[in-house]
C-alpha positions in Angstrom: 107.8 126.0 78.9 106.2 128.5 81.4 104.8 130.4 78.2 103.4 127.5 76.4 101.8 126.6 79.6 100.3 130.0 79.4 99.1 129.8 76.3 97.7 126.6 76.3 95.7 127.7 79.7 94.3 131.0 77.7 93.3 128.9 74.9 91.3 126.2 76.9 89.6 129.4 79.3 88.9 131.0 75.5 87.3 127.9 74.5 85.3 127.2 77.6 84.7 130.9 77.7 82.8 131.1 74.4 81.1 127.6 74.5 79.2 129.1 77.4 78.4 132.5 75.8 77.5 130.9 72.8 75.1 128.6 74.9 73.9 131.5 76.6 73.0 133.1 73.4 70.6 130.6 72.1 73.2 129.3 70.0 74.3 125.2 72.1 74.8 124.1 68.4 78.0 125.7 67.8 78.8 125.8 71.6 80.6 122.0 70.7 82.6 123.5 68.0 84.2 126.9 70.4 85.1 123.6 73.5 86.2 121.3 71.1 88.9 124.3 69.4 89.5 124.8 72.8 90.8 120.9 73.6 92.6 120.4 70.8 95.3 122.3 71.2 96.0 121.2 75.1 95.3 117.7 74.1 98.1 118.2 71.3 100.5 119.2 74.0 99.6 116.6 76.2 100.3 114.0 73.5 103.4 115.4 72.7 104.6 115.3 76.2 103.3 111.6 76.8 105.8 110.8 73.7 108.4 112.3 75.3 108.0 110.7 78.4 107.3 107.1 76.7 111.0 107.6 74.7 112.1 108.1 78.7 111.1 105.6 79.5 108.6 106.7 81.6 104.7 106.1 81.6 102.7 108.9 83.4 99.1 109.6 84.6 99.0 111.8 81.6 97.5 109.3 79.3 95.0 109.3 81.3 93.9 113.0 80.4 94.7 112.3 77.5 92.0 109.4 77.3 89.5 111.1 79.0 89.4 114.4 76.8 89.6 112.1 73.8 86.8 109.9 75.4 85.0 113.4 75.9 84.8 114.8 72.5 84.8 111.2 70.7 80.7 110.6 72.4 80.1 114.2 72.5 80.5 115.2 75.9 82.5 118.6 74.7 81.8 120.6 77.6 83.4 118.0 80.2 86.3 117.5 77.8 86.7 121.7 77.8 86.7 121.7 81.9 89.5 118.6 81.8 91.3 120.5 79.5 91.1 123.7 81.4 91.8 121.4 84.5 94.7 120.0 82.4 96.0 123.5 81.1 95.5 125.1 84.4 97.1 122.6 86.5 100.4 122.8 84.8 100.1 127.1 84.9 99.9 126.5 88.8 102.4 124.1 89.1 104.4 126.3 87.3 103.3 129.4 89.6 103.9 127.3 93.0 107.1 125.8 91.9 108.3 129.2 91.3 107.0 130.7 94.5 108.8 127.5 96.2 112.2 128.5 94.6 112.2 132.0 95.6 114.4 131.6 98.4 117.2 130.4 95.8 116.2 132.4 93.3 117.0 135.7 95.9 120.4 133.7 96.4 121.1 133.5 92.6 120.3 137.1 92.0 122.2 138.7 94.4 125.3 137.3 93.1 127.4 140.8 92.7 129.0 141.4 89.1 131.5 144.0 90.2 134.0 144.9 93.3 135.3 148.8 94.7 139.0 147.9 94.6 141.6 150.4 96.0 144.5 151.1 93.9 147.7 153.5 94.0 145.4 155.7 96.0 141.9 155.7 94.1 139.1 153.9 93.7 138.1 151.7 90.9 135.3 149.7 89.5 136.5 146.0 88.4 134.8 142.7 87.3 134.5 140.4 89.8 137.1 138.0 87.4 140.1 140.9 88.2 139.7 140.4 92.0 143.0 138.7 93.4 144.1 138.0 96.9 145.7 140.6 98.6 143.1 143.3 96.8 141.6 145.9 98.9 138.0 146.5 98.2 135.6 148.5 99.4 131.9 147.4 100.8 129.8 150.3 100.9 126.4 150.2 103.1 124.3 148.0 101.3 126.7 146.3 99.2 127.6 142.6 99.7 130.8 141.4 99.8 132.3 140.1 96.5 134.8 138.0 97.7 135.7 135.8 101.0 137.8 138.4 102.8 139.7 139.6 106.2 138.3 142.9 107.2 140.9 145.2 107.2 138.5 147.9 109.2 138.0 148.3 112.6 135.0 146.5 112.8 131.4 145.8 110.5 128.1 144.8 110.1 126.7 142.2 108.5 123.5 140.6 107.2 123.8 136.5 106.6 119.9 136.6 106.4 120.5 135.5 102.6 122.7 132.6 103.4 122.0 131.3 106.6 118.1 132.7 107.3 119.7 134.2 111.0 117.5 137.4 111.0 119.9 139.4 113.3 122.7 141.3 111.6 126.4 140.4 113.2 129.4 142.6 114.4 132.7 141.7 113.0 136.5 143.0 114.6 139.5 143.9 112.5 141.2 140.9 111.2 137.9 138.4 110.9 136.9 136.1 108.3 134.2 138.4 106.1 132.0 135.6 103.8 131.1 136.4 100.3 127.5 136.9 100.2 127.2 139.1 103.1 125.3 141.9 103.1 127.1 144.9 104.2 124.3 146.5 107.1 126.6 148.8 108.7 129.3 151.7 107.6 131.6 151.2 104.9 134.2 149.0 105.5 137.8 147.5 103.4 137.8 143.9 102.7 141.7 142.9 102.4 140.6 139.5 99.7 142.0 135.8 100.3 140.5 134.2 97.7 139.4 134.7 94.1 135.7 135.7 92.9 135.4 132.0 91.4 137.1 130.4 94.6 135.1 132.0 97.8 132.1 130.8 99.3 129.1 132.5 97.5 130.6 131.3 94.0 130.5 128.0 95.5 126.9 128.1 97.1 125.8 129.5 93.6 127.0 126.7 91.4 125.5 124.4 94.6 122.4 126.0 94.5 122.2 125.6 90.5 123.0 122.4 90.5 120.2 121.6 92.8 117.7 123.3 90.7 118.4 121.0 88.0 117.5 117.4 90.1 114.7 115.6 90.1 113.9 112.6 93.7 112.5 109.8 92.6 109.6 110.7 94.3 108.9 113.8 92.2 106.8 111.8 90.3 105.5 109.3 93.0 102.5 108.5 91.1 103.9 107.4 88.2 105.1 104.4 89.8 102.0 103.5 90.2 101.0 104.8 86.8 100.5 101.2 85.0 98.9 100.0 88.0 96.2 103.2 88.0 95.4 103.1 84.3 94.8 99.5 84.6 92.5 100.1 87.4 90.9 102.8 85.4 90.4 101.0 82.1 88.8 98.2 84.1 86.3 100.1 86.0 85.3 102.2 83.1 84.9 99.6 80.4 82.9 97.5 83.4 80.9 100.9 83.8 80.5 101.2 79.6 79.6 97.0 79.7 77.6 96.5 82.6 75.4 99.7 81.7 75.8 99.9 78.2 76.1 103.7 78.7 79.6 104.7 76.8 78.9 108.0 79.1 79.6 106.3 82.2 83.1 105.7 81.0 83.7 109.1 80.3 82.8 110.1 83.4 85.2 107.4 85.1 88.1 108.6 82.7 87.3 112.4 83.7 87.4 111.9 87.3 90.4 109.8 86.8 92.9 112.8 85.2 95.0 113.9 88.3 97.5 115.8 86.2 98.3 118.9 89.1 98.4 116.0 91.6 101.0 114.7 90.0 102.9 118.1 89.9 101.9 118.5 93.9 104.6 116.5 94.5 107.4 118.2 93.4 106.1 121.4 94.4 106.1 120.0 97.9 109.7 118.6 97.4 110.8 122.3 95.7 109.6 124.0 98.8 110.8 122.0 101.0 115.0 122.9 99.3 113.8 126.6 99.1 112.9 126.4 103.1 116.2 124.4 104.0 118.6 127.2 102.2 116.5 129.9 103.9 117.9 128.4 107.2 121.2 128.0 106.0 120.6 124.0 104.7 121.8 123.8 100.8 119.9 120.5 99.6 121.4 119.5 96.3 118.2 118.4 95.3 115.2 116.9 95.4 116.5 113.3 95.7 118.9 114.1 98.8 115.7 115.8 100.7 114.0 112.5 100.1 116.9 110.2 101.6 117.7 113.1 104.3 114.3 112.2 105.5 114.6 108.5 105.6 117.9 108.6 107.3 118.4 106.3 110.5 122.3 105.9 111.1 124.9 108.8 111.8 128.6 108.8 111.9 130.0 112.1 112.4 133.7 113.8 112.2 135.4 114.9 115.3 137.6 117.8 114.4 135.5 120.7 112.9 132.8 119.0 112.8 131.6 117.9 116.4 134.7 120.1 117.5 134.7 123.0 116.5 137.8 122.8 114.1 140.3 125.6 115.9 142.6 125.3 119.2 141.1 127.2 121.7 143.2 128.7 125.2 141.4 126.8 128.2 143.6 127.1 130.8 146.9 129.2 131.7 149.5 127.9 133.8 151.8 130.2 135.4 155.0 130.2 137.3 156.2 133.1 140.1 157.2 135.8 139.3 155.3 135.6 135.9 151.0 136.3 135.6 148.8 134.6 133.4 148.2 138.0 131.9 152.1 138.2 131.3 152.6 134.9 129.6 149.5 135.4 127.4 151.2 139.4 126.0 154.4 137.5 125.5 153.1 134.4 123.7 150.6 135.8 121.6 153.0 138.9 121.0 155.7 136.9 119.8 153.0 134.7 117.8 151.9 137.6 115.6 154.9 136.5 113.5 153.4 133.0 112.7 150.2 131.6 110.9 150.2 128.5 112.5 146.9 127.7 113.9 147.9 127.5 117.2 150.0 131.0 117.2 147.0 132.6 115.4 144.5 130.9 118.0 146.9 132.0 121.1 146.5 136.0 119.0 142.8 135.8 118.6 142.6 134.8 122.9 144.6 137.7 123.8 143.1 140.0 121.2 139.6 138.7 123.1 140.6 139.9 125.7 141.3 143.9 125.0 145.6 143.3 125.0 147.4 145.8 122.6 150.3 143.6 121.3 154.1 145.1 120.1 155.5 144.1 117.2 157.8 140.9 117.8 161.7 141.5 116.6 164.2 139.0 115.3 161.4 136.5 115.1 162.9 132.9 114.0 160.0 129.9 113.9 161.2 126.2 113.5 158.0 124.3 111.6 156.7 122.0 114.4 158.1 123.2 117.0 157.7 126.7 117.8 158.7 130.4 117.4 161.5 132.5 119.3 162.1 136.0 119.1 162.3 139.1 121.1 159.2 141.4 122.5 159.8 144.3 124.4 163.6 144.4 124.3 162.8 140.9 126.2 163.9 137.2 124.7 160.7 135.1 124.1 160.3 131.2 122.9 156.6 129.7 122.4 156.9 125.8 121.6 156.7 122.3 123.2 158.2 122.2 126.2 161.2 120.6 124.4 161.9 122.9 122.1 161.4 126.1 124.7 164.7 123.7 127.0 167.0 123.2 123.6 166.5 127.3 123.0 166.9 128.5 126.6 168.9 126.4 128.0 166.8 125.9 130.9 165.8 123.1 132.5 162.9 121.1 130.8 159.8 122.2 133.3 156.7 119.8 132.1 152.9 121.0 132.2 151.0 119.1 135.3 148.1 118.7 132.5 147.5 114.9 131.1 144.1 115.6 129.3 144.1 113.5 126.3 142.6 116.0 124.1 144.8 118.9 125.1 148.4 120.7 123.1 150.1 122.2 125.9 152.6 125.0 124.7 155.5 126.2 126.4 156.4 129.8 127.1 159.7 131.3 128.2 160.7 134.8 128.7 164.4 135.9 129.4 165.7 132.5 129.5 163.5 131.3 132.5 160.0 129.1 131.7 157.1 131.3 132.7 154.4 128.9 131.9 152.3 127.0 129.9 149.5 127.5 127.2 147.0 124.5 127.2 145.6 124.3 124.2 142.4 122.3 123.0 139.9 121.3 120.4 136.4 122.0 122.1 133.0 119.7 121.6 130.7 123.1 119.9 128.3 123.8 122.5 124.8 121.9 122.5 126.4 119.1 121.1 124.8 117.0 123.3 121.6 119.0 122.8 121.8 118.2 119.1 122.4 114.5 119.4 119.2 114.3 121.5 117.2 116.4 118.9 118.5 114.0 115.9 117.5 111.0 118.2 113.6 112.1 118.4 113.6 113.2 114.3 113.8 108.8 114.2 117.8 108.8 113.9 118.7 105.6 115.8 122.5 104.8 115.1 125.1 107.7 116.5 128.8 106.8 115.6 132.0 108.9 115.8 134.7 108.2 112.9 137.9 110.4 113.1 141.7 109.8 112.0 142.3 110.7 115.6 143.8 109.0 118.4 141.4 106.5 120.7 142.0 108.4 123.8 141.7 111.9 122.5 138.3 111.0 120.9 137.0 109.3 123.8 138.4 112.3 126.1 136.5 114.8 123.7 133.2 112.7 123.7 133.4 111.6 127.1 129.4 111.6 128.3 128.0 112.1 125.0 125.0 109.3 123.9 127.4 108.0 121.4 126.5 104.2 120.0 130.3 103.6 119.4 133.8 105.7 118.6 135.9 104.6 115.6 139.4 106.2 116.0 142.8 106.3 114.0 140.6 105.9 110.7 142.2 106.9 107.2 139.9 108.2 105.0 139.4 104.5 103.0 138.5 103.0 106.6 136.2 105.9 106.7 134.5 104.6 103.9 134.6 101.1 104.9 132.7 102.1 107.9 129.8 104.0 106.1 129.6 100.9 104.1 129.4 98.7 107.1 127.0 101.2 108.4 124.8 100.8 105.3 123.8 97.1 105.9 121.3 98.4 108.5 119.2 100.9 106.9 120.2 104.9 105.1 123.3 106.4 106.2 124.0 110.2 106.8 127.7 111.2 107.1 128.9 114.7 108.4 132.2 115.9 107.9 133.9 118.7 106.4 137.8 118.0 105.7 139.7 116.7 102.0 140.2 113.6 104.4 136.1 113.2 104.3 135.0 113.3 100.9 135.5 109.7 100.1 133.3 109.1 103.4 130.7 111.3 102.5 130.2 110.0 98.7 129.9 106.7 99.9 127.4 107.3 102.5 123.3 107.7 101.4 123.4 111.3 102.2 127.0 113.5 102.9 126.3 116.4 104.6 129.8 119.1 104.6 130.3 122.1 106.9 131.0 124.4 103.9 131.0 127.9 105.7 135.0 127.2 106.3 134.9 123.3 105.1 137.3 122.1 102.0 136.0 122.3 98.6 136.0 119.2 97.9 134.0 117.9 101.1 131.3 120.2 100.0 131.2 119.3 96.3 130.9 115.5 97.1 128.4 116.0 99.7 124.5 116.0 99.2 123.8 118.4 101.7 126.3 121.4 102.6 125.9 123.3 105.8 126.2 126.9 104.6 127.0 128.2 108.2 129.7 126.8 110.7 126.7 125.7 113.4 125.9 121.7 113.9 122.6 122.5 114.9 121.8 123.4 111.3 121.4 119.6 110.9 118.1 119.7 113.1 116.6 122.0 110.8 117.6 120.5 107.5 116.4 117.0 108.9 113.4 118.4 109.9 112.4 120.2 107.0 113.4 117.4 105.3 110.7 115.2 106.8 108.2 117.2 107.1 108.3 118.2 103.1 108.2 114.4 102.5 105.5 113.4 104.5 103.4 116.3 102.6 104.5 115.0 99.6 102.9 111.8 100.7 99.8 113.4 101.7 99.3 114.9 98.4 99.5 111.8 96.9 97.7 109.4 99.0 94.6 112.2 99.2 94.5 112.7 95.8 94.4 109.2 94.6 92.5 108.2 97.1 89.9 110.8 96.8 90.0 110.1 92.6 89.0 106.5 93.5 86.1 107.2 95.6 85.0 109.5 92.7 85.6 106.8 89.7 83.6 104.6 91.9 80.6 107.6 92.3 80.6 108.2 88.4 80.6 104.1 87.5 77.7 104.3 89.6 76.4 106.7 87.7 76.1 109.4 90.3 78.3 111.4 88.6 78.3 112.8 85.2 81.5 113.7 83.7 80.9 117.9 83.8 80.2 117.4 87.3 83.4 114.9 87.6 85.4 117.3 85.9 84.5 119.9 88.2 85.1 117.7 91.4 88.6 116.7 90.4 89.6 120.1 89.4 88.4 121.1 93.4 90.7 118.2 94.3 93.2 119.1 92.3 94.0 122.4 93.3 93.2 121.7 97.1 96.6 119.4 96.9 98.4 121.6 95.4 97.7 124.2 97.7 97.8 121.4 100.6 101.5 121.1 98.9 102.7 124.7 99.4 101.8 124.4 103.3 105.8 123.2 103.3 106.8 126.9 102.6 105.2 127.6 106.0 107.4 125.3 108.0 109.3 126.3 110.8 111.8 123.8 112.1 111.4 123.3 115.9 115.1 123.5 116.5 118.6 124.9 114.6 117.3 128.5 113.9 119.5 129.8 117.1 121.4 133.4 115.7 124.6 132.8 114.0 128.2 134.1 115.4 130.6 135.5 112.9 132.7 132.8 111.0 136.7 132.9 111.5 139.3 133.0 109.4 140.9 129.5 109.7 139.6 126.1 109.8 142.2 124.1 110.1 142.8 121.7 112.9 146.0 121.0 113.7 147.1 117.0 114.0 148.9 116.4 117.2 151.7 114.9 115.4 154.4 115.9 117.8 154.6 114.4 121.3 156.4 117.9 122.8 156.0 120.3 120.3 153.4 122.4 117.9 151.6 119.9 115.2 152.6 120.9 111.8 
């Protein structure tokens, strides 16, 4: 298409082009002939696309070019037919040109997709398809490189660029033994990537096919005028055969028809729409299309996820509690020590808190863990058990020494060295910071509904959004009551549902717009959302919202100043105040000033949710406090 589009544009400028030397060389008798070969072939096009469309089901503006440039060369008026039809021709080359400027931002995405991985084998290096990558694989990433695969990094520490996924300008610092996303660009020294996923599997594959997918869709607004089209052309036959009766001047109708062809307006919109995805990706907002930007825009009820969504997903160490002759230091070394031995998400958060904090932790020995309950083992030539307060009594024999902590939100975990209980670990699921920020900024984008939905327990989700300007909390939901409340939700006005667990996906297909935290979120949360939240930051939302409504309202502006200036002209040239070269001329100027008015949406710059990005870790997983005394499985 972009060729054809090409061609057709150098064949009406060829035409127009020699009509005018011809008329300049004394020669306005075969002028006629050199426009007229230069409208036929666009109006052929055109016709063919109008019976496209009609076997769509769909009835465009276009038959008005098409009637005018008929019209044109039908009474003679060649020269006004050869503008439209450069207007026609040209219109679709720009659209073309500013749909592709629009998409460049996805289009960097696409082609930076790598086709091959450094992989370190039997003590060499080799150059294998990204298909051959497996987990466990160690790769290399030179400078420069980006990552093939989702990976640990199995170096001391690296550098990274997310500019390319989440727009954060600023270039991160990663430690041994954090999550490394595909898609990163390495900005640093060379570093090994230690793979956990497959090449088809990781995150970048998935933003690809995402991105791809969105490329593809068309909003309903794409082609806004259209709706209207019937409407229009009736408007437009009327006033030009009123012109052609009143007057008896079959010229005035030409002139109506001429200034009536707003072909590029038509295309402004989806230019508008087009931009408006490529600036949500390049702040880290995947749009799955044109259609989801649309009802992003319009939303007016939320209902958000608690755990890794307005949580941030992963236990976190709050608070040490320790008992003479033992240190908080101590009880951390041991605990996390021991903990090594487990991936538990509440071992491997108890590792990460200690390894924050610069300790150097031995190998554990004789390590035995009992799922839900804890580990024990020995550290230091010293007997260790991490657990609920329970299970720490049963395997020390020691008498059961509770936590003075009763916050509803909060795993407290037990920790006993040498038979003796040294303290306690409390353990909880944070609100992400700004959360209270963010709910504000959604409030003043129009969003007037706020409601938490989480399988959770009442008091922990109360506890956890204690203060927050929620309009109601819906605890101890399965995912079908989920559902049920986005469909309640529904009955007053769009719904938008964030949440990024299996457990959500029902929720968010059912909801207008599903938005998924896929930097760390399930797979299938992010492939039956709309929108998917390429890094593990809330605040994203601001921005894609924004964009979002911002691009729309452009959209609408192209639309209602185009039409709206086409009128007044119609109106000049029934008048007779404008012939149809000068008509032709006019709309072409009002053409390409909305297309350009259009492309003002790749200039946007959301007011909030561009903050810097912190490195993404390993684990999502939240654990369920299934067990009263002991570690949630």
């Amino acid at each position: 298409m972009p060729r054809l589009n090409v061609a057709l544009l150098a064949i009406a400028v060829t035409g127009l082009a020699a009509g005018l030397a011809l008329v300049a060389g004394g020669r306005p008798d075969l002028a006629g002939l050199a426009w007229t070969a230069g409208v036929v072939p666009v109006l052929a096009g055109l016709l063919v696309e109008i019976v496209r469309s009609l076997a769509k089901g769909e009835i465009g503006l276009d038959i008005v070019a098409a009637l005018s440039m008929s019209a044109a060369v039908l009474f003679g008026e060649t020269l006004a037919a050869a503008v439209v039809a450069l207007m026609y021709s040209g219109g679709r080359f720009l659209e073309s040109y500013a749909e592709g400027r629009a998409r460049r931002d996805m289009r960097d995405l696409l082609s930076r997709v790598p086709r091959t991985a450094t992989r370190q084998r039997d003590g060499r290096l080799e150059e294998v398809p990204l298909n051959a990558i497996q987990p466990g694989d160690l790769l290399l990433v030179r400078q420069g490189d980006v990552a093939p695969v989702d990976g640990i990094l199995a170096s001391a520490r690296a550098v990274l660029d997310l500019s390319a996924l989440t727009g954060e300008s600023l270039p991160i610092r990663l430690d041994l033994g954090q999550a490394v996303m595909s898609g990163a660009t390495n900005a640093g020294d060379v570093f090994e990537l230690r793979a956990s996923r497959r090449a088809a599997d990781s995150t970048y594959a998935g933003i690809v096919r995402l991105v791809e997918a969105a490329q593809r869709s068309k909003a309903p607004m794409a082609r806004l005028a259209d709706r209207y089209a019937l409407a229009f052309l009736a408007v437009t036959l009327v006033m030009a055969g009123a012109a052609w009766g009143l007057t008896g001047d079959p010229i005035r109708a030409v002139a109506v028809l001429v200034v009536a062809t707003p072909c590029p307006l038509i295309l402004a919109v989806p230019v508008a729409l087009v931009a408006g995805l490529s600036r949500a990706a390049h702040y880290g907002v995947l749009i799955k299309g044109a259609k989801p930007l649309e009802a992003l825009a319009q939303v007016r009820t939320l209902i958000l996820d608690k755990t890794g969504t307005l949580t941030d997903g992963r236990p976190q160490v709050v608070s040490i509690e320790a008992r003479a002759p033992f240190t908080e230091a101590e009880i951390l070394h041991y605990a996390a020590a021991l903990d090594q031995a487990s991936k538990h998400p509440i071992a491997q958060a108890i590792v990460a808190a200690a390894q924050a904090r610069g300790a150097v932790l031995p190998l554990p020995e004789a390590v035995v863990e009992t799922p839900g309950d804890g580990v024990s083992g020995r550290v230091g030539g010293r007997a260790v058990v991490v657990g609920g307060a329970g299970f720490v009594a049963s395997q020390t024999f020691a008498a059961r020494l509770e936590s003075t902590v009763r916050d509803a939100g909060a795993v407290v975990v037990a920790v006993a060295v040498d038979g003796k209980i040294a303290g306690h670990l409390v353990m909880a699921d944070a609100l992400r910071a700004g959360t209270a920020d963010l709910i504000a900024g959604l409030r003043r984008l129009g969003i007037a509904r706020i409601l938490l939905a989480t399988g959770d327990r009442r008091a922990v989700a109360e506890a956890v959004t204690a203060g927050l300007d929620l309009d109601g909390v819906r605890a101890d939901l399965t995912p079908d009551q989920k559902v049920l409340v986005v469909l309640t939700a529904r009955k007053g006005g769009p719904v938008m549902m964030v949440g990024d667990g299996v457990n959500d996906a029902p929720a968010l297909a059912a909801a207008d717009i599903g938005v998924a935290m896929g930097a760390r979120g399930a797979a299938a949360s992010a492939e039956a959302a709309d929108v998917v939240l390429l890094v593990d930051r809330l605040d994203r939302l601001l921005a894609g919202v924004e964009i979002a409504q911002r691009a729309r309202r452009i959209a609408l502006e192209s639309v209602v100043a185009g039409i709206g200036l086409s009128v007044l002209g119609m109106l000049a040239a029934a008048l007779g105040h404008l012939p149809p070269v000068q008509g032709a001329v006019l709309q072409e100027v009002i053409d390409v000033a909305v297309i350009l008015n259009a492309l003002r949406t790749l200039r946007i710059v959301p007011r909030a949710g561009g903050g810097s990005v912190g490195a993404a870790p390993a684990d999502r997983r939240s654990p369920e406090r299934k067990h009263r005394d002991g570690r949630p499985d």
